[in-house]
Structure formats: structure tokens, C-alpha cells
Backbone bond lengths (Angstrom), bond angles and torsions (degrees), N, CA, C in turn:
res aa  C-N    CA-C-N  psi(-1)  N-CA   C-N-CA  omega(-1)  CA-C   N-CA-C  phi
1 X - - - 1.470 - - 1.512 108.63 -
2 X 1.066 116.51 109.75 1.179 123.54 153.95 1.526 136.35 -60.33
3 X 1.784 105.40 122.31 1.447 110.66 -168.23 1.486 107.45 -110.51
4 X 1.202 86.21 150.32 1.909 93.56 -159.86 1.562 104.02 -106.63
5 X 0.948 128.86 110.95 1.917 144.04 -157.00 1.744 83.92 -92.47
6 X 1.390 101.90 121.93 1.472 118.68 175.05 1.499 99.03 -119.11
7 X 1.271 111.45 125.49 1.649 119.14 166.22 1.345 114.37 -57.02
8 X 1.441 117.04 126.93 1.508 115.26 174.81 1.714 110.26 -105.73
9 X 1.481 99.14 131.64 0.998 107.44 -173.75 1.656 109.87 -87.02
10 X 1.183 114.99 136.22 1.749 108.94 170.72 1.293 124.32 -126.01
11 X 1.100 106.96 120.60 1.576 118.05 -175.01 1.547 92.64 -55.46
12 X 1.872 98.09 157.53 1.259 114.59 -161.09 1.699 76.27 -113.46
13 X 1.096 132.36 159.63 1.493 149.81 -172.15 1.381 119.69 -159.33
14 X 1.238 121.01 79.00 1.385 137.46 -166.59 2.226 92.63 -55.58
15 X 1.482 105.32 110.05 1.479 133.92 170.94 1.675 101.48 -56.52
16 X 1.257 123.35 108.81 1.566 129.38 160.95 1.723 101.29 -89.67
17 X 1.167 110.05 117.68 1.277 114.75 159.25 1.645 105.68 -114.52
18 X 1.965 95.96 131.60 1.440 118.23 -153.01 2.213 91.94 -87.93
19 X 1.002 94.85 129.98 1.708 103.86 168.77 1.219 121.51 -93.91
20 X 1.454 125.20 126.27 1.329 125.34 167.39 1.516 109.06 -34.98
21 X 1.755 106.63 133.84 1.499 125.01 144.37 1.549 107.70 -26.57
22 X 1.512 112.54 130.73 1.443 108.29 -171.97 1.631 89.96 -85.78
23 X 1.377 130.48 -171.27 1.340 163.05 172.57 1.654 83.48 -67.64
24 X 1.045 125.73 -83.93 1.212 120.52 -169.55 1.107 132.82 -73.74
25 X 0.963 119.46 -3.47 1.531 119.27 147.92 1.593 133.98 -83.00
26 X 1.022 92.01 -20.67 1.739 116.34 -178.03 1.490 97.22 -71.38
27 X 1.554 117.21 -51.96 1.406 109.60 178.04 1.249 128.38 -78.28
28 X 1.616 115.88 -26.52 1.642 116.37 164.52 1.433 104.22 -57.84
29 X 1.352 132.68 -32.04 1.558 108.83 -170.63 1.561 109.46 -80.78
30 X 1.472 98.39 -14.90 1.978 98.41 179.76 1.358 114.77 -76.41
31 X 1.146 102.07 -26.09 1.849 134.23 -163.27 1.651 101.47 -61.47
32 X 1.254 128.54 -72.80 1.482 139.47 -159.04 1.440 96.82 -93.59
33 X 1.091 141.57 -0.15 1.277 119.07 155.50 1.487 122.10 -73.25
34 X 1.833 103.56 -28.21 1.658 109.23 -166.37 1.888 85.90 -88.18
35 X 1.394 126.57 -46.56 1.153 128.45 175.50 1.778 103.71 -30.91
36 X 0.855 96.80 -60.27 1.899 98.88 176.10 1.309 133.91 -34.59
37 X 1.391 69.06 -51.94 2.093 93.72 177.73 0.751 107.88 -63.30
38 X 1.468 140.11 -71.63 1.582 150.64 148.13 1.775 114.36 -7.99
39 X 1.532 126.27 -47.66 0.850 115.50 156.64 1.979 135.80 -96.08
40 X 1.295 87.32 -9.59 2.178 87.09 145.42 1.128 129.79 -94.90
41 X 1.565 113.81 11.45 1.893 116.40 160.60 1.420 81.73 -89.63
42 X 1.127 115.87 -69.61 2.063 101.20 -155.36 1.308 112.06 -52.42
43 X 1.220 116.39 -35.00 1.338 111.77 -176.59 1.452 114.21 -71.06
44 X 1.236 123.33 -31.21 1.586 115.77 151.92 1.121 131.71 -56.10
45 X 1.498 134.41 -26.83 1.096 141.53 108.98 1.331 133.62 26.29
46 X 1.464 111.30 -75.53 1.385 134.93 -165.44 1.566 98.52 -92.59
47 X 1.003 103.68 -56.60 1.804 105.55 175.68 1.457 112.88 -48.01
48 X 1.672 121.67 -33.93 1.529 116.53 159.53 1.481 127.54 -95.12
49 X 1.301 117.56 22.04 1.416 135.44 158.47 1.543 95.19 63.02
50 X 1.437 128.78 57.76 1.247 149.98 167.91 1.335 129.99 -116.40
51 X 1.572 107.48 -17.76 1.488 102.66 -153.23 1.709 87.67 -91.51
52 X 1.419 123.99 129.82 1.263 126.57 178.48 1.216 103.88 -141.51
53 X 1.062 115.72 -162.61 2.190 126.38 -152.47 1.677 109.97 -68.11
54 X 1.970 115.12 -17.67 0.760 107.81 177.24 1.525 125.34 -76.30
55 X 1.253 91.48 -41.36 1.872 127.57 -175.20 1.918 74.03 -65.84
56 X 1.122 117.23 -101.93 1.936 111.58 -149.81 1.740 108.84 -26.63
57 X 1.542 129.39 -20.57 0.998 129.96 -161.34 1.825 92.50 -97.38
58 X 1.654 110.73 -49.48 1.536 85.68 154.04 1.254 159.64 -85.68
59 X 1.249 103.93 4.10 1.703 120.83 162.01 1.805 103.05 -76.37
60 X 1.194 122.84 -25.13 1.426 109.17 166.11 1.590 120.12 -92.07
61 X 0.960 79.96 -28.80 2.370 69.42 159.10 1.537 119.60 -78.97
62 X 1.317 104.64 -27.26 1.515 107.21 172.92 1.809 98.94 -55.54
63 X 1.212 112.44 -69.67 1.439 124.13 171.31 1.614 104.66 -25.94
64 X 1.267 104.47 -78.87 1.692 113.55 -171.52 2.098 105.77 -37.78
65 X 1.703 108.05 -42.21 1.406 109.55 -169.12 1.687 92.31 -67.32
66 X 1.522 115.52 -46.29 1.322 111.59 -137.52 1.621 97.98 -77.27
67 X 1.384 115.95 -34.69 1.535 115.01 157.22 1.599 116.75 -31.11
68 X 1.709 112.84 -65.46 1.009 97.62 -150.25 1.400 121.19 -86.70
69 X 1.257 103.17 -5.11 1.359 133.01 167.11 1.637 120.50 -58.96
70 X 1.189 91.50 -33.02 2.204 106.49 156.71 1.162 117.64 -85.63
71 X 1.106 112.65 12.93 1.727 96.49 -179.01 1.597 121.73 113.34
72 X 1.088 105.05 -10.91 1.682 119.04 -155.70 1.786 102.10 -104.41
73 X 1.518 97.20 102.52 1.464 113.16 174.58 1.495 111.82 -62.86
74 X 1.363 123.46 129.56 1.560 128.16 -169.79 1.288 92.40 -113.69
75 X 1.937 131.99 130.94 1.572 127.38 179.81 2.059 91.09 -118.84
76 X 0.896 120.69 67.87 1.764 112.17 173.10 1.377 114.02 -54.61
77 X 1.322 129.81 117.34 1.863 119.65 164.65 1.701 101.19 -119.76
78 X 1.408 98.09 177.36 1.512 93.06 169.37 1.501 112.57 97.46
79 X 1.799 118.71 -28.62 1.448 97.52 -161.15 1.079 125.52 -97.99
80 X 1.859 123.65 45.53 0.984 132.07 149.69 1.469 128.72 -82.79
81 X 1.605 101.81 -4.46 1.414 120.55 174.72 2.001 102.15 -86.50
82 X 1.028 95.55 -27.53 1.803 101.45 -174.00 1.836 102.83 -68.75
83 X 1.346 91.81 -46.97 1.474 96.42 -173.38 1.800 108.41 -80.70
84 X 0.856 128.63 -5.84 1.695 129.96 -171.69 1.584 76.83 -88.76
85 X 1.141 149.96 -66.49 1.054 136.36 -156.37 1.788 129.60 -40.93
86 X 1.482 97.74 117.12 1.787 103.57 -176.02 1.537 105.24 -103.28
87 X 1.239 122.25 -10.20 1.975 108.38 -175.29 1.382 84.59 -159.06
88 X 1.660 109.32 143.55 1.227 139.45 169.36 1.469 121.10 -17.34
89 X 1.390 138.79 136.16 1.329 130.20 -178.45 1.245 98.16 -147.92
90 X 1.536 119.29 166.54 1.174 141.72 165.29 1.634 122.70 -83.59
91 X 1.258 124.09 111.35 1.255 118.88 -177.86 1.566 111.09 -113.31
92 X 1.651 113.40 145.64 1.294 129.84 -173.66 1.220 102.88 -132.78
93 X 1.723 113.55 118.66 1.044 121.22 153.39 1.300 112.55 -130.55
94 X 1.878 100.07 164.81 1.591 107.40 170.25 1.683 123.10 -62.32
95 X 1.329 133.28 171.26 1.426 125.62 173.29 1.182 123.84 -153.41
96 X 0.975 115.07 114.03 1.774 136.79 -139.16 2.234 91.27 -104.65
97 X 1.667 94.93 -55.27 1.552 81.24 -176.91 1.663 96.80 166.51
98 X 1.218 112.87 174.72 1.710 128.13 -138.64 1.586 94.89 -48.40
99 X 1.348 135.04 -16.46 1.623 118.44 -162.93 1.424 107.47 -73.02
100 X 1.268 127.38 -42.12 1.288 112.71 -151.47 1.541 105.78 -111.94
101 X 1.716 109.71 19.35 1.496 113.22 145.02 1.609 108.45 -67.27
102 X 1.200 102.24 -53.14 1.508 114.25 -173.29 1.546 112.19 -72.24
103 X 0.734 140.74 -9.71 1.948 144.49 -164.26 1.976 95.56 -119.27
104 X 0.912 108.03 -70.49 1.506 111.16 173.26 1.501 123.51 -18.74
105 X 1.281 134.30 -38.50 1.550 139.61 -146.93 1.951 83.09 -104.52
106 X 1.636 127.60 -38.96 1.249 135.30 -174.11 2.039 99.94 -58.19
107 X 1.141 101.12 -44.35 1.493 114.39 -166.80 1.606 113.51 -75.92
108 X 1.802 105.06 -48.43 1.750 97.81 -170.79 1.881 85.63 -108.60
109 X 0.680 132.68 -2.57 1.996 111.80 -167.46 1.382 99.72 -80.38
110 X 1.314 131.69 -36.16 1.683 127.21 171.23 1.232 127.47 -75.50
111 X 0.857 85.56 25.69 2.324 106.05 -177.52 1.614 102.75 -152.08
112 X 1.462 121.62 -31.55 1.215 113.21 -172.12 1.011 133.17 -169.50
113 X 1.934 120.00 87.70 1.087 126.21 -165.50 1.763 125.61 -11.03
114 X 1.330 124.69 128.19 1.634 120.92 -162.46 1.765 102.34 -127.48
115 X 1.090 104.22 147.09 1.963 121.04 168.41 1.506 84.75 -141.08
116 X 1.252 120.04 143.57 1.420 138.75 146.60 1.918 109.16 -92.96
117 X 1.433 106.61 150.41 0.911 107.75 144.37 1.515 132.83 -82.69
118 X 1.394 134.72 154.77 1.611 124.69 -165.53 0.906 106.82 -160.57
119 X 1.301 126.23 150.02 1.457 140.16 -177.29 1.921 103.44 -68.85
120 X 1.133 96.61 161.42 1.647 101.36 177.07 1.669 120.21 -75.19
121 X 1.589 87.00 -30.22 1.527 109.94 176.96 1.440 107.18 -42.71
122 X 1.392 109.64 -63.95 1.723 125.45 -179.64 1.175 115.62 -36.64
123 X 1.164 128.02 -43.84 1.491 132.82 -170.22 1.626 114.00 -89.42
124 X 1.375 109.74 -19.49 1.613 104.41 161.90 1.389 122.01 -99.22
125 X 1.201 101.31 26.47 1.916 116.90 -179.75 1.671 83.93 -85.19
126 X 1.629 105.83 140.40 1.445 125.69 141.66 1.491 113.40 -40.14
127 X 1.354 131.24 125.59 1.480 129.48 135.68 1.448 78.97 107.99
128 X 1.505 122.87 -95.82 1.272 112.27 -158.25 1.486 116.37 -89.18
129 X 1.489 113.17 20.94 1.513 121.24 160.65 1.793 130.17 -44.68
130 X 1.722 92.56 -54.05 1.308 126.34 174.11 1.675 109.51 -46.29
131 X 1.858 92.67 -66.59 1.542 85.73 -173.37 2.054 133.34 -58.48
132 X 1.613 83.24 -33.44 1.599 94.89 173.52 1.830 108.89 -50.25
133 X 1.443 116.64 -55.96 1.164 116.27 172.78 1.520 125.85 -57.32
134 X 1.496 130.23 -20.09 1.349 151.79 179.61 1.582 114.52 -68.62
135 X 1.709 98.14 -27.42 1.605 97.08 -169.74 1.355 105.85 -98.71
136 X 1.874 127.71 1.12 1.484 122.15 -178.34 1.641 93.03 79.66
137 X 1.162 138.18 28.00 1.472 141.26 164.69 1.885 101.45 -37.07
138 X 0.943 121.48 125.66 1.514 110.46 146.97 1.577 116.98 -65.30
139 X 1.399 120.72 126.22 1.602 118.08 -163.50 1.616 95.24 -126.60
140 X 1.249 96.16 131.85 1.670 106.98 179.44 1.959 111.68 -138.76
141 X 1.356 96.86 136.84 1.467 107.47 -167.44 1.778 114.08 -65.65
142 X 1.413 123.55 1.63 1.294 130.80 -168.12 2.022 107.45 26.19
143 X 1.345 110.09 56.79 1.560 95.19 -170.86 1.800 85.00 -143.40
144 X 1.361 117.66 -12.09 1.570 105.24 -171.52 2.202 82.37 -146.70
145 X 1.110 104.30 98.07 1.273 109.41 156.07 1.752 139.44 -25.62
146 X 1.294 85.78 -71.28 1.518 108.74 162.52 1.537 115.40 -52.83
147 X 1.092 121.65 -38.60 1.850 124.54 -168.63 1.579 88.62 -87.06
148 X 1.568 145.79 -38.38 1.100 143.73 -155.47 0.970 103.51 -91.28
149 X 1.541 122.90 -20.32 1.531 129.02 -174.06 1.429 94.79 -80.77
150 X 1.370 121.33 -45.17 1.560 110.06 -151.08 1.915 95.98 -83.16
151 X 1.517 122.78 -27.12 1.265 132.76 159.88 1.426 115.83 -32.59
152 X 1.028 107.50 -72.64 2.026 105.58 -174.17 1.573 81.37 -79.48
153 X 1.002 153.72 -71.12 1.676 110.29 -133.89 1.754 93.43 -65.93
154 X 1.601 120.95 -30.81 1.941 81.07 -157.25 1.613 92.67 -84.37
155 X 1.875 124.43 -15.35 1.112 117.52 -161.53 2.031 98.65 -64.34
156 X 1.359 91.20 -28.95 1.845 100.22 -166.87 1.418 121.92 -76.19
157 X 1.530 95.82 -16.40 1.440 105.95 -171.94 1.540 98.26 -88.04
158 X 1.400 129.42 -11.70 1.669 141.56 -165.42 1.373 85.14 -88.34
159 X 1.429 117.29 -59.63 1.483 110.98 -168.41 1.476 132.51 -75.65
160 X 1.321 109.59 -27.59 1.616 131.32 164.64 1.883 98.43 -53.26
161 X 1.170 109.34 -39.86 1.487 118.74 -167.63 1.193 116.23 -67.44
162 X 1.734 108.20 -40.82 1.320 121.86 173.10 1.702 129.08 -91.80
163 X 1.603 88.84 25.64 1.491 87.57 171.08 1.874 107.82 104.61
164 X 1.374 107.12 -25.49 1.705 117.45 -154.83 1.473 99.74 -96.51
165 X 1.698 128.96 122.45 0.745 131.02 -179.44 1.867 109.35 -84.05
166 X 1.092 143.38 162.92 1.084 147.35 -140.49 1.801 111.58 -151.86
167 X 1.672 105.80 99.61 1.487 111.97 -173.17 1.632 101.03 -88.61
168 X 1.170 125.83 154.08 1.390 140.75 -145.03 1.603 104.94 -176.75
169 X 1.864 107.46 111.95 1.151 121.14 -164.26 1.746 84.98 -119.55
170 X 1.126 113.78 109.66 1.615 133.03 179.04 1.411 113.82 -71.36
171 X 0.731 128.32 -32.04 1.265 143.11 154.44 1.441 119.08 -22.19
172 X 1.767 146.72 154.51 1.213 126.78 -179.12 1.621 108.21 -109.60
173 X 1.642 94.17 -18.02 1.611 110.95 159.80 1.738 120.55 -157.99
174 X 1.011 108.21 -174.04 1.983 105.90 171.48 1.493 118.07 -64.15
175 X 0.779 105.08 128.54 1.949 116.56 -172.69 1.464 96.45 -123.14
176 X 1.625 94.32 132.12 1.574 109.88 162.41 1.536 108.25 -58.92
177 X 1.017 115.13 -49.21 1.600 129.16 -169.35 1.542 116.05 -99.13
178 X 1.273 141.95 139.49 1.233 144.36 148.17 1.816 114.74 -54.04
179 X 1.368 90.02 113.43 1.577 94.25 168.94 1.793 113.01 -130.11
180 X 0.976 103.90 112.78 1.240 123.52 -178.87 1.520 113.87 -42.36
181 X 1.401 132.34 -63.00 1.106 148.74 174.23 1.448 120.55 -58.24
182 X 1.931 119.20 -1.89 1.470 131.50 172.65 1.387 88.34 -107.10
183 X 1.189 147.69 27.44 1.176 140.19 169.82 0.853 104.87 -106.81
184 X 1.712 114.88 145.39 1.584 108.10 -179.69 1.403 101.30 -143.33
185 X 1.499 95.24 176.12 1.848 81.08 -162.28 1.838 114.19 -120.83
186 X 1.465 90.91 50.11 1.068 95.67 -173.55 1.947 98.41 -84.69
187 X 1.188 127.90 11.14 1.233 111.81 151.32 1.312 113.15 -90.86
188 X 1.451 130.06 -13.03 1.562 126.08 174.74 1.697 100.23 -63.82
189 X 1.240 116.87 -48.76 1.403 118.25 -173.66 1.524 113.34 -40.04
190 X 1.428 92.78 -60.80 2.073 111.52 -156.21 1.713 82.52 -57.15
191 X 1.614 121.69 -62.88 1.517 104.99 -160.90 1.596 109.85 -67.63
192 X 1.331 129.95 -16.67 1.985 117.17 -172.72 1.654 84.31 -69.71
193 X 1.317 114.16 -68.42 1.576 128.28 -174.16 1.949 120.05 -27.00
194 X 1.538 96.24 -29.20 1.598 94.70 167.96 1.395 97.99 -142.62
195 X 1.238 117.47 53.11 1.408 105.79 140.41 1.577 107.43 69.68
196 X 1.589 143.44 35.68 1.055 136.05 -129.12 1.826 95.17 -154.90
197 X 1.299 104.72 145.91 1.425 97.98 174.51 1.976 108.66 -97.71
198 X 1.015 114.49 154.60 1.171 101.75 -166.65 2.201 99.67 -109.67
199 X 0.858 124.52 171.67 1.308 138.16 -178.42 1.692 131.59 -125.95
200 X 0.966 139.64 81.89 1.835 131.00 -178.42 1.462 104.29 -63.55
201 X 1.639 118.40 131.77 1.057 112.00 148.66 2.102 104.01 -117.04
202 X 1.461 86.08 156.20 1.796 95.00 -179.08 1.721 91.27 -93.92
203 X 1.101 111.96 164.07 1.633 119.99 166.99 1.989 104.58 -161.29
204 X 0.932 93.73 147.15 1.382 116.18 -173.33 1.785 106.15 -143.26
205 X 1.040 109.88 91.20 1.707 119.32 -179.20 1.577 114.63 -130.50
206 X 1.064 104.57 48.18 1.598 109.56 -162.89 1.657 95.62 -94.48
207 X 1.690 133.71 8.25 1.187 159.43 -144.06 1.898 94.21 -96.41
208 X 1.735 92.59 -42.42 1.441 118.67 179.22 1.644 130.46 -90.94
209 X 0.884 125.48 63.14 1.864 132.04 -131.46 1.458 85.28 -65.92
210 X 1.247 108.13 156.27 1.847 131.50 157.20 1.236 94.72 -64.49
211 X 1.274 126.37 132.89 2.127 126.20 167.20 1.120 88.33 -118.02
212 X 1.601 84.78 144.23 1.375 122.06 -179.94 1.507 142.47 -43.65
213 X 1.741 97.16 -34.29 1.419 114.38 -174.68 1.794 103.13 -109.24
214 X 1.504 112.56 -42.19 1.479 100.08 158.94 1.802 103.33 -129.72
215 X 0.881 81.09 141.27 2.031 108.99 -170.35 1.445 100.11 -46.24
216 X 1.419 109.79 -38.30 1.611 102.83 -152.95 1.814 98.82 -80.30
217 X 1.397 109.07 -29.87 1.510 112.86 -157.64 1.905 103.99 -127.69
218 X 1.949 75.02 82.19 1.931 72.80 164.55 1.543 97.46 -111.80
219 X 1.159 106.59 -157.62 1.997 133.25 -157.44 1.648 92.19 -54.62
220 X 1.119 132.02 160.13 1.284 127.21 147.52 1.725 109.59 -99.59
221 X 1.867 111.00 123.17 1.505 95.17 172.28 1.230 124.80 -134.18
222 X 1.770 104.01 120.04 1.630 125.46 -135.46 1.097 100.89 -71.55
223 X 1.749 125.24 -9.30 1.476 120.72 -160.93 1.595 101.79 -80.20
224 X 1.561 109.80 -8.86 1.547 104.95 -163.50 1.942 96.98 -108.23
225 X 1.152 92.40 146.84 1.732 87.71 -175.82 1.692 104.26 -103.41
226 X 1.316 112.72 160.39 1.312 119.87 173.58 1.274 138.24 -112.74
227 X 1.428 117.05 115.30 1.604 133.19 -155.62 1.661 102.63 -91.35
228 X 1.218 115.13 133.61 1.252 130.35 159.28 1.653 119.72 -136.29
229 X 1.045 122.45 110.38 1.389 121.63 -176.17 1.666 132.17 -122.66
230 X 1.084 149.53 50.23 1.288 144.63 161.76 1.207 131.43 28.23
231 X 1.127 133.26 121.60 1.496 105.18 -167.49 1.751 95.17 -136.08
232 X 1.393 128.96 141.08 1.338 144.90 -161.21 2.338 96.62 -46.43
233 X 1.225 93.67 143.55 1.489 107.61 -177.43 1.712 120.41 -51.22
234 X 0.722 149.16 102.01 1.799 135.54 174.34 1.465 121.95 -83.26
235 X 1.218 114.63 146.45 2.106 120.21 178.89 1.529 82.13 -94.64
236 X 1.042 110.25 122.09 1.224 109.51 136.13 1.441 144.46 -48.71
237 X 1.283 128.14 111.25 1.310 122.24 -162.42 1.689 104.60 -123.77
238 X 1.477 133.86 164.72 1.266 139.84 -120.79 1.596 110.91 -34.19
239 X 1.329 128.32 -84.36 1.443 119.42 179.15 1.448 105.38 -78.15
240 X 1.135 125.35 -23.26 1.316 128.82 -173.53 1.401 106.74 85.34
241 X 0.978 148.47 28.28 1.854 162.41 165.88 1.333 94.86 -71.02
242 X 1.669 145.93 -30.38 0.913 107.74 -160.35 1.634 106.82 -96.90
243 X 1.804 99.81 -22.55 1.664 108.63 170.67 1.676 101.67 -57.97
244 X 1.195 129.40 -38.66 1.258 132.66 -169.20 1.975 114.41 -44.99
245 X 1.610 91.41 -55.67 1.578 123.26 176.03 1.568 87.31 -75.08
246 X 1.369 166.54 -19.80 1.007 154.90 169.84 1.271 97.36 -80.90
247 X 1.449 150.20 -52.05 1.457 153.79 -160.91 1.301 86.64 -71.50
248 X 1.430 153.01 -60.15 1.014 128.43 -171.31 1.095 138.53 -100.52
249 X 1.493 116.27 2.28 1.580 103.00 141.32 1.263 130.62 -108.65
250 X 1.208 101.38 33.49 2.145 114.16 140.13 1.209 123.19 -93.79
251 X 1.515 112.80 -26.35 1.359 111.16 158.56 1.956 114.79 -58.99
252 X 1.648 97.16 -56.47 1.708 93.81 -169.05 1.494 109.05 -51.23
253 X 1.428 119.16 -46.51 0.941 146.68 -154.81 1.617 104.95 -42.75
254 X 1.493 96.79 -72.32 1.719 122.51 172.77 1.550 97.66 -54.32
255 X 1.042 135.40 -33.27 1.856 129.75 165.28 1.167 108.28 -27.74
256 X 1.569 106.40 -73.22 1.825 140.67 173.20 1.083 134.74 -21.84
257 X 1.764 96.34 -53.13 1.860 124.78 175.58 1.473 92.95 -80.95
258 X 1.297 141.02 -4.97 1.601 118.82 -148.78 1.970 75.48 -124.62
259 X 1.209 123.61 -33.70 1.652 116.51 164.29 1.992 70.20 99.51
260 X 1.020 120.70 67.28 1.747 120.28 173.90 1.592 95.03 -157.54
261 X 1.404 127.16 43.04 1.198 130.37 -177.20 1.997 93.46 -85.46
262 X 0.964 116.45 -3.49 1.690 109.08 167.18 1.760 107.11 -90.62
263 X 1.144 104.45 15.31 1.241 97.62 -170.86 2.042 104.09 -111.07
264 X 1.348 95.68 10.02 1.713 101.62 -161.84 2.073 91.96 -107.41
265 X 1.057 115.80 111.52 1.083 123.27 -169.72 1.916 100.17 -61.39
266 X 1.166 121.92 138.19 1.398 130.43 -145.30 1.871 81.21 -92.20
267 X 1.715 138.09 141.29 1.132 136.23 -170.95 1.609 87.77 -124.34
268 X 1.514 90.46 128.50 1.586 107.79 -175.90 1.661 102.26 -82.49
């Protein structure tokens, strides 16, 4: 009997080999669930007209633990400059992305009454909408310059008045990179305008990524550590341009010391 040899054809099937969950991903998914929690206690909080300077200072250490508790190296310098402080000031820092809204209020509010300035956006967010509005935030629409300008100085000059020092991210949004020339100096203004010493802080939180689908909550990645540094108080003196050129190279500066000098946007 004759057997008849038929060619077999075989599908080609491109092989997926599956990769371990990285380190950092494993902890962003543990991460924002407890983050949650943390913000549906405060926000219960606010709904019973309780949550005040003590409560915002512990919802940001909760933050500060629950970071570091993933993996996420915290480097603080500077806060002997936080604590020398006797009367209200204006502080300017850079802003990389959601941590050091949240970490910040743990560091200066127990030495020195705090208002942030904030986008309008913030306050019509679910969950942590409430709290932004809870702390007396100065809130500005970033959509008409001019109206936001005239907002913080008289809103800042109310709060400088009342004791409340006033954080101010110059910036027009979060930047991977420090760029000098998106800085603006509308915190030089608010402090000549009341008489106020003004403050630089550097920050480096890039540990906390921008995500893709919502801004505030990308990957956390533990391999990168997070810099916050203080930098000594300034008087403002005639236009204040020269504290201005001082704010930013204490910002670059601390880039330098932190070995994140790729992180200083190159000025043509």
C-alpha cells in the first residue's frame, strides 16, 4: 500500500513570554488604594465641618508614611529655615507633579500657618475637591492671566495679613524638567507688595509620574528618590529681579547636588 506523504503546514505563532510585575508597579497598585482611604477619611471630615490644620497636616504624613512605605526614598533639607521662621512669607517652588502638593503642608504647616495657591480644576475633583476648598486655598482659574494676577495679590495680601503664609508654584503647569524662563515672578510681586520675605524651595518628585489618563496618578518609580530642599529667606529689594535670579539658581543649583542636572531644561 502505498502512502502518500502530505506536507504539513505549521502555523508560525509568535511565543509571548509573560514578565514579572516590576517593583514598581507592584507598589503603585498597593499605593492608591490606601491613598484613597486617606482621602475618604478626610473627606468625611470636611462633610462634618471638622477637618482643620491639624487633620490636613495628618492626611499629609499619612501620605509622607504611605509613600515611603512603597518604596519611595524621601531626602528633606532646609528645615531649619522652616523653623527660623517668625511672620508669614511667601514661598516658591518648582512642580514636577501631585506629591509635593500632598507632602508639603506635613513639613511647613507646624511651623507656619499655610494657603496654597491652586488651580480651579482641583477643587471640582471628586474626593479631594472638598479638601482643597477646606484649607481657604487661594483658587485661580489659570484661563485669564490678568484676573489670576489681580486674585492672589489682593487674595494673598488677606492671608499674609492674617498670619497665613502663602505657597506659590510659578510655574503655568507640572514640568518634567525645570525651566527657568516658565517661571514667573508673580511670587516676587505678592511678597515686595506686603512687605514679606519670600522663600525658594527646589523639589524633585519625578519618583511620582504624571499618568497618562489622569495627570494626577501615574506609576510610582521607587528607583528615583525624592528631593525637597528649603532654601534660606530673601527681602526683597527694589524690583526684586535680583531675588528672582537668586530663586533660580537655588533651584538649578539643588538639581546639581541631587546629580539630576538632566533635569534643568537647557536655555537657548
Amino acid at each position: 500500500m502505498n502512502h502518500k506523504t502530505y506536507p504539513r503546514k505549521i502555523a508560525e505563532v509568535d511565543l509571548y513570554v509573560s514578565k514579572p510585575f516590576s517593583p514598581s508597579l507592584i507598589q503603585t497598585l498597593l499605593f492608591y488604594p490606601k491613598v484613597l482611604r486617606i482621602f475618604l477619611g478626610a473627606n468625611l471630615l470636611t462633610k462634618r465641618k471638622l477637618y482643620n490644620r491639624y487633620n490636613w497636616v495628618g492626611t499629609s504624613l499619612q501620605i509622607f508614611d504611605t509613600l515611603e512605605a512603597s518604596g519611595v526614598k524621601l531626602e528633606i533639607g532646609g528645615m531649619n529655615h522652616i523653623r527660623s521662621l517668625e511672620d508669614p512669607v511667601v514661598f516658591v517652588a518648582n512642580h514636577m507633579s501631585m506629591l509635593e502638593t500632598l507632602v508639603l503642608p506635613s513639613l511647613i504647616q507646624p511651623y507656619n500657618s499655610l494657603v496654597f495657591v491652586t488651580k480651579k480644576q482641583l477643587s471640582s475633583m471628586p474626593i479631594f475637591g472638598p479638601l482643597n476648598v477646606s484649607r481657604h486655598n487661594i483658587i485661580v482659574g489659570r484661563e485669564n492671566p490678568r484676573e489670576d494676577l489681580k486674585t492672589v495679590i489682593e487674595e494673598g495680601a488677606r492671608k499674609l495679613e492674617s498670619g497665613r503664609s502663602v505657597l506659590i508654584f510659578p510655574q503655568k503647569t507640572r514640568a518634567s524638567k525645570f525651566d527657568a524662563s516658565s517661571f514667573n515672578t508673580l511670587g516676587i510681586k505678592l511678597a515686595k507688595k506686603n512687605k514679606v520675605k519670600i522663600v525658594p524651595i527646589a523639589v524633585i518628585s519625578d519618583a511620582w509620574t504624571n499618568g497618562k489618563i489622569l495627570k494626577d496618578f501615574g506609576k510610582l518609580d521607587i528607583s528615583k528618590k525624592v528631593h525637597i530642599e528649603f532654601g534660606t529667606s530673601l527681602d526683597i529689594k527694589g524690583n526684586g529681579s535680583e531675588q528672582h535670579t537668586e530663586i533660580l539658581k537655588f533651584i538649578e543649583q539643588k538639581f546639581r547636588d541631587w546629580n539630576r542636572s538632566e533635569l534643568i531644561e537647557d536655555q537657548v
